[in-house]
C-alpha positions in Angstrom: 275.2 101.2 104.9 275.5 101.4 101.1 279.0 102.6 100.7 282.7 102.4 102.1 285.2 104.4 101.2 285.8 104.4 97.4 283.3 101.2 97.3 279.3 100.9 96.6 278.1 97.7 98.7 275.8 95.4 96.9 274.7 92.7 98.9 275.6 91.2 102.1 277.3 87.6 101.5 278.5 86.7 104.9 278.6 87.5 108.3 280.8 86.7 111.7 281.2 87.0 115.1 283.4 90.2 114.9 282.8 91.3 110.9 280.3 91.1 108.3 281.2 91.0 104.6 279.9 92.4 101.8 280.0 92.1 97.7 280.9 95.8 96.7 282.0 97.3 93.3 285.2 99.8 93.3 283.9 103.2 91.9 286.7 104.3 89.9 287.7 100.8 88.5 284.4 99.1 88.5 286.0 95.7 89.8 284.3 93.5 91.9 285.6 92.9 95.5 284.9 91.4 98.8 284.5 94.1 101.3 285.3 92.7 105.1 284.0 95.4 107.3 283.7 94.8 111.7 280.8 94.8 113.4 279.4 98.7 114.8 279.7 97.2 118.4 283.2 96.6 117.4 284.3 99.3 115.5 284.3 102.0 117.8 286.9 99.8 120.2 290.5 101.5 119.2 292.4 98.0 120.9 290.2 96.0 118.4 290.6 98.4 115.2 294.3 98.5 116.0 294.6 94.4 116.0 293.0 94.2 112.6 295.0 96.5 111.1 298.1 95.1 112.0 296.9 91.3 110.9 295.3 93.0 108.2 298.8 94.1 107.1 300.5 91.2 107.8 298.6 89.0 105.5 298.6 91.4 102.6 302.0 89.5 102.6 300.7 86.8 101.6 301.4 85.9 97.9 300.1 82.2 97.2 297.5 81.2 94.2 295.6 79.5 97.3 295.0 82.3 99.6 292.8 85.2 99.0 294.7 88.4 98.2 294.1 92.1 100.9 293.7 94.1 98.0 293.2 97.3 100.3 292.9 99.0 104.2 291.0 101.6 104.6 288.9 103.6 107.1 285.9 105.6 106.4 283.9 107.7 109.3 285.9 105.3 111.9 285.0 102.5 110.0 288.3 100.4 109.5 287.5 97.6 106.3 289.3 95.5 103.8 288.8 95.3 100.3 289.8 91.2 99.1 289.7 89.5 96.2 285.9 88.3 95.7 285.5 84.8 94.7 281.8 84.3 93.4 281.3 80.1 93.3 280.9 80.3 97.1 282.7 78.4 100.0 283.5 74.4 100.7 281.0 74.1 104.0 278.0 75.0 100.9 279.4 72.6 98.3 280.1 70.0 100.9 276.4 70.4 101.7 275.1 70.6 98.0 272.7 68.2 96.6 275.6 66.9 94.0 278.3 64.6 96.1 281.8 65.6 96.4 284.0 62.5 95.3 287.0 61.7 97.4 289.5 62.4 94.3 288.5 65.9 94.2 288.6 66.7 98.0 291.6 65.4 98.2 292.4 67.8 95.2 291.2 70.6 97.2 292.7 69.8 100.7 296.1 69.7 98.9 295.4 73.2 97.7 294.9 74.4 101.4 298.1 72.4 102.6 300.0 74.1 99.9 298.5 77.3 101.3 299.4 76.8 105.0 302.3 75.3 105.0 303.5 78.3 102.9 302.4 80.5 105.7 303.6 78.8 108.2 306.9 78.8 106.4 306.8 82.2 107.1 305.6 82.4 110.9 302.2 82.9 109.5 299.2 80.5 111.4 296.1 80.4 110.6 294.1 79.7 113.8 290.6 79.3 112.1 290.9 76.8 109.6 287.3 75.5 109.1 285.1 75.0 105.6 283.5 78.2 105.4 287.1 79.8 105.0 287.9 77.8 102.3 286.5 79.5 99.0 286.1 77.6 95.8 286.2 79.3 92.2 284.5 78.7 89.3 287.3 75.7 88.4 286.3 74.5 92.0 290.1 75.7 93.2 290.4 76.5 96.8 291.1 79.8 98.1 291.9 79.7 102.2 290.7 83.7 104.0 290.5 85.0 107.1 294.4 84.7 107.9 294.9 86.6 110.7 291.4 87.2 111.6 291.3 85.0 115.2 293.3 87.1 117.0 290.6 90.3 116.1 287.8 87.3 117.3 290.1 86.8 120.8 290.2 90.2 121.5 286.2 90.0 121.0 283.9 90.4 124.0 282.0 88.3 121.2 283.7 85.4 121.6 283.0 82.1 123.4 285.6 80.0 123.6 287.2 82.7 126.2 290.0 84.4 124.3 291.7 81.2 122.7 290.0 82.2 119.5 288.7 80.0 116.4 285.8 77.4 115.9 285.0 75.0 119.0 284.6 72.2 116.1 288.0 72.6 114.4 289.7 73.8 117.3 292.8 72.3 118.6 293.5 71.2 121.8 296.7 73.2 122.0 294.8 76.0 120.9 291.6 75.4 122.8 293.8 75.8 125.8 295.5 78.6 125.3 299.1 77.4 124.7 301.4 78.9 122.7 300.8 77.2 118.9 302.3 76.6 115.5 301.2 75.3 111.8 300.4 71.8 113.5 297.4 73.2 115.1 296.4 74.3 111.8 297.1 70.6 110.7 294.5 69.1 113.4 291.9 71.6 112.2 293.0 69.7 108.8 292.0 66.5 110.0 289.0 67.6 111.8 287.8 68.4 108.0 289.1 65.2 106.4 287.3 63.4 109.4 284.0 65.1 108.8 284.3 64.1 105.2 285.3 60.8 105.4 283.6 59.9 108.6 280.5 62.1 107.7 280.3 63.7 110.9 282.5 65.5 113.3 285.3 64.0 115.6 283.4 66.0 118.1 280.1 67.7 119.3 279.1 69.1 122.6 276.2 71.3 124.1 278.1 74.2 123.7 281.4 75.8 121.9 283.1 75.5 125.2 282.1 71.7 125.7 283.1 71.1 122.7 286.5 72.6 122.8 287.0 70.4 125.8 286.3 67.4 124.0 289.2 68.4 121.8 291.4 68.5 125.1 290.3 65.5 126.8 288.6 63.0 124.6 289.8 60.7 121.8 287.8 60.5 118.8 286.0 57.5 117.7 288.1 56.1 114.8 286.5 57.0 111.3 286.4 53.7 110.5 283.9 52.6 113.0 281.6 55.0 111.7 282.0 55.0 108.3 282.5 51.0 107.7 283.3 51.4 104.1 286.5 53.4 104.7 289.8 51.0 104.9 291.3 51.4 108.6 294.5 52.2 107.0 293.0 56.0 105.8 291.4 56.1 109.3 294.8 55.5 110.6 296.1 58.3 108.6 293.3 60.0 109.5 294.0 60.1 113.3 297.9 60.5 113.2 296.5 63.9 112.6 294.4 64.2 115.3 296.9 63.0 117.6 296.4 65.5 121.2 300.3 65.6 120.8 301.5 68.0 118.3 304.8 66.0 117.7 302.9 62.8 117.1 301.2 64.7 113.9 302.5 65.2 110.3 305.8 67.1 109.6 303.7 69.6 107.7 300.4 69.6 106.3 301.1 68.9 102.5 302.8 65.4 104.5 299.6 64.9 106.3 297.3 64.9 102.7 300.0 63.0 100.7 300.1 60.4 102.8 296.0 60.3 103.3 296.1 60.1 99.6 298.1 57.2 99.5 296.3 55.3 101.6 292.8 56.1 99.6 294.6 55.2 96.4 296.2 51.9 97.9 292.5 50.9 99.2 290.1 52.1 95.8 293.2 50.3 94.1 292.6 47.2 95.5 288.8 47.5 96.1 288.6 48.3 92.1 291.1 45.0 91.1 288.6 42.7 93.2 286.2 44.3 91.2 287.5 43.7 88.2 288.5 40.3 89.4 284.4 39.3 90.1 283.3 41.4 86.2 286.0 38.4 84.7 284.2 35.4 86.8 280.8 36.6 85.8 282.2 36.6 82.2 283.7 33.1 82.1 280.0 32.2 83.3 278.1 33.8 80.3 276.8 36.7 82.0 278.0 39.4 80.8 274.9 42.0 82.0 276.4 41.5 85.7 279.7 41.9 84.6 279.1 45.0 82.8 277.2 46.0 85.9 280.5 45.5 88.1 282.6 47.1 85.5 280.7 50.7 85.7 280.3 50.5 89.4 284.0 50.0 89.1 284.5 52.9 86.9 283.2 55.4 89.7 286.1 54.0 92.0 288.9 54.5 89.6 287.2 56.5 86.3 290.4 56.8 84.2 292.5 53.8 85.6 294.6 51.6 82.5 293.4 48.2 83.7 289.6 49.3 83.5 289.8 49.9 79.6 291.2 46.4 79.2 288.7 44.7 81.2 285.8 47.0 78.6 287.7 45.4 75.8 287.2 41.9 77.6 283.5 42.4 78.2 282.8 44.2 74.8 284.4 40.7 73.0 282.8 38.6 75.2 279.3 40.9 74.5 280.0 40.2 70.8 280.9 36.5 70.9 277.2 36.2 73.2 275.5 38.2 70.4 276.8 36.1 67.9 276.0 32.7 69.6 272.5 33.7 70.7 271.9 35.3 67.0 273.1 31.3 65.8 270.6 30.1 68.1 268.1 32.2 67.1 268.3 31.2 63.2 268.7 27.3 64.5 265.6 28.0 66.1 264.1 29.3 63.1 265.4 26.8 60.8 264.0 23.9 63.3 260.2 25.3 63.2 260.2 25.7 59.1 261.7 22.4 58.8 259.1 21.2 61.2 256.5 22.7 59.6 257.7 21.3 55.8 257.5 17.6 57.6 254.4 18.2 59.2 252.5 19.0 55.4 255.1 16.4 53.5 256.3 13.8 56.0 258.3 11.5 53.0 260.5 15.3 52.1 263.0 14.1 50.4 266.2 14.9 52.9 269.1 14.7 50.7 271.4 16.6 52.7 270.8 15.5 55.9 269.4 19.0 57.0 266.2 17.0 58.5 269.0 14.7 60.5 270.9 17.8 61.5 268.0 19.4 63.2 267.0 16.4 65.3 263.7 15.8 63.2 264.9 12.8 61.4 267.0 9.9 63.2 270.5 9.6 61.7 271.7 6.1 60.1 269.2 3.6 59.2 265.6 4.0 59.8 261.8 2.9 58.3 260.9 4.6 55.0 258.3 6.6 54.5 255.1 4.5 53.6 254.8 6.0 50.3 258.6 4.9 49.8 258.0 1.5 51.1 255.8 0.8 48.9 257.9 1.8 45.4 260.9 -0.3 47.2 258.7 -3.8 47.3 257.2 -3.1 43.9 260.4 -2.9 42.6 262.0 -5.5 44.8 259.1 -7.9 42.9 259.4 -6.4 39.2 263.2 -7.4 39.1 263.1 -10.2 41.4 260.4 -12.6 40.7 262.2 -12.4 36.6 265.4 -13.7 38.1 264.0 -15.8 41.0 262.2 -17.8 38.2 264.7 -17.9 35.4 266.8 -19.7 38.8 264.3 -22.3 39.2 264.1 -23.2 35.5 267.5 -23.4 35.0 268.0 -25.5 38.3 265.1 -27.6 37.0 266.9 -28.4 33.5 270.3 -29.2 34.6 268.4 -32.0 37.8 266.3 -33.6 34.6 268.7 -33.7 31.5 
């Protein structure tokens, strides 16, 4: 197949359970689009082609900057397709799985996008049924797109599917859901979680032998909190975390943009406090002269809170303290210096002359009173006898004339 309808396909860039989608290029307008097409073992079923057209036109309702736009609906040679908007950058599931880490600010970023998106449909009677990474496209400014709306009830009418005819993905499913019960945007919520659990937890809530076991799971087990697998999460955003996981629909979030404001919180409240003790261990390690560990703790710092007031301060700290040590260990260094010179002068000319002390001052010479130098000792008792022996004898005369007159 290398064209539909008014489109030339280009390259296959996904492919489901009930559809496979394709890159195509409109021949009249040249644009690029996504091209959703079902699969041949599909197509030629009229109750099946029937259900995607009318999902098809109820999310072409859809007007939200997060949720990818039905551009067209049309059928060529039986073949019923839809024409979306194409978004190139690819889908979270691949950038989650990347080789360059997702930080927790930025998710969070991007889960807020997709709460936005479904609680706007929602507000409308709109569910998704199928929220899961893959279905989450992110653009070129990383900003998420949510597809497939509508799509799970094409997947329940599917002799292709294995969960039964309750639609959706065993691993985001929830329980309401994976027992056929009638559902609402909180089952889109769990699916939510299931994501912010995988992320923060770094694995899944749950994970059985088959789509079917693990939908089960959903229904009968409790998850193990995130915070006993991941031991660096706080247990208050595990909390969070599981309030949205909770097997009874009321016990979960109002909406979903409640559900990711909250988790936010909590993440803030514990990098907040993890980046102040932080902060509080750079300052000990400065007051102790070592400012290399300190500036060490301030950039590890700086990857929990990058843009954060306090962290500029504490730089300022460190970079005075840096300068102070430079200064000090540049003093020492000349001391150093002037020691081994002086040293050296006293080693050739031990009787130096030391009229300023400097000798003293550098520990070579003892301060106060001390032995001359030999050389000096000698000109002192030469002198002493030049002017003394004079007077000493002029004494004795005189003494001797005034005892005999």
């Amino acid at each position: 197949m290398s064209r539909l309808g008014h489109y030339s396909l280009m390259e296959e860039i996904g492919h489901g359970n009930f559809a496979t989608v394709y890159r195509a290029v409109h021949d009249a307008l040249g644009n690029q689009v996504a091209i959703k097409a079902l699969l041949p073992s599909l197509a030629s079923d009229e109750d099946i082609q029937r259900r995607f057209t009318q999902e098809a036109q109820v999310a072409s309702g859809l007007e939200h900057a997060n949720i990818i736009r039905i551009l067209d609906l049309e059928e060529d040679g039986g073949q019923v397709f839809l024409a979306m908007e194409y978004i190139p950058a690819g889908d979270l599931q691949k950038r989650l799985a990347g080789s360059a880490a997702l930080s927790q600010k930025e998710f969070l970023r991007i889960m807020a996008q997709v709460a936005d998106a479904l609680d706007y449909a929602h507000s409308i009677g709109i569910f998704h049924r199928d929220v899961k990474p893959s279905n989450i496209l992110l653009d070129g400014d990383g900003n998420a797109h949510l597809t497939d709306f509508g799509m799970v009830r094409i997947a329940e009418a599917s002799p292709l599917n294995p969960l039964g005819g309750v639609g959706g993905t065993a691993a985001y499913i929830s329980p309401e859901q994976a027992e056929g019960k009638p559902i609402d945007g909180r089952a889109d919520q769990y699916s939510l979680a299931v994501m912010v659990y995988e992320f923060f937890a770094g694995s899944l809530p749950f994970k059985g032998d088959s789509s079917t076991a693990t939908a089960l799971q959903h229904v009968t087990r409790q998850p193990a909190h995130p915070s006993s697998i991941n031991a660096q999460l706080p247990d208050e955003v595990g909390d969070a975390i599981m309030r949205g996981l909770s097997k009874d629909p009321t016990q979960r979030y109002t909406n979903c943009r409640e559900f990711i404001q909250v988790l936010a919180a909590k993440v803030e409240d514990s990098q907040l406090g993890h980046f102040r003790k932080m902060l509080a261990e750079a300052r000990v390690y400065l007051e102790n002269g070592q400012v290399g560990e300190a500036r060490a703790t301030l950039e590890n710092a700086r990857k929990v809170l990058v843009d954060h007031p306090e962290l500029a301060t504490a730089f300022s700290e460190l970079e005075a303290a840096s300068q102070t040590a430079e200064t000090y260990q540049q003093m020492l260094d000349d001391w150093q210096i002037a020691n081994q010179k002086a040293a050296e002068v006293l080693e050739m000319y031990p009787d130096y002359p030391d009229p300023q002390g400097i000798f003293v001052e550098l520990g070579l010479r003892n301060s106060g009173w001390s032995l001359p130098a030999p050389r000096e000792l000698v000109i002192q008792v030469g002198l002493g006898l030049l002017v003394g022996l004079p007077i000493f004898a002029g004494i004795i005369f005189l003494a001797f004339r005034f005892m005999t007159r």
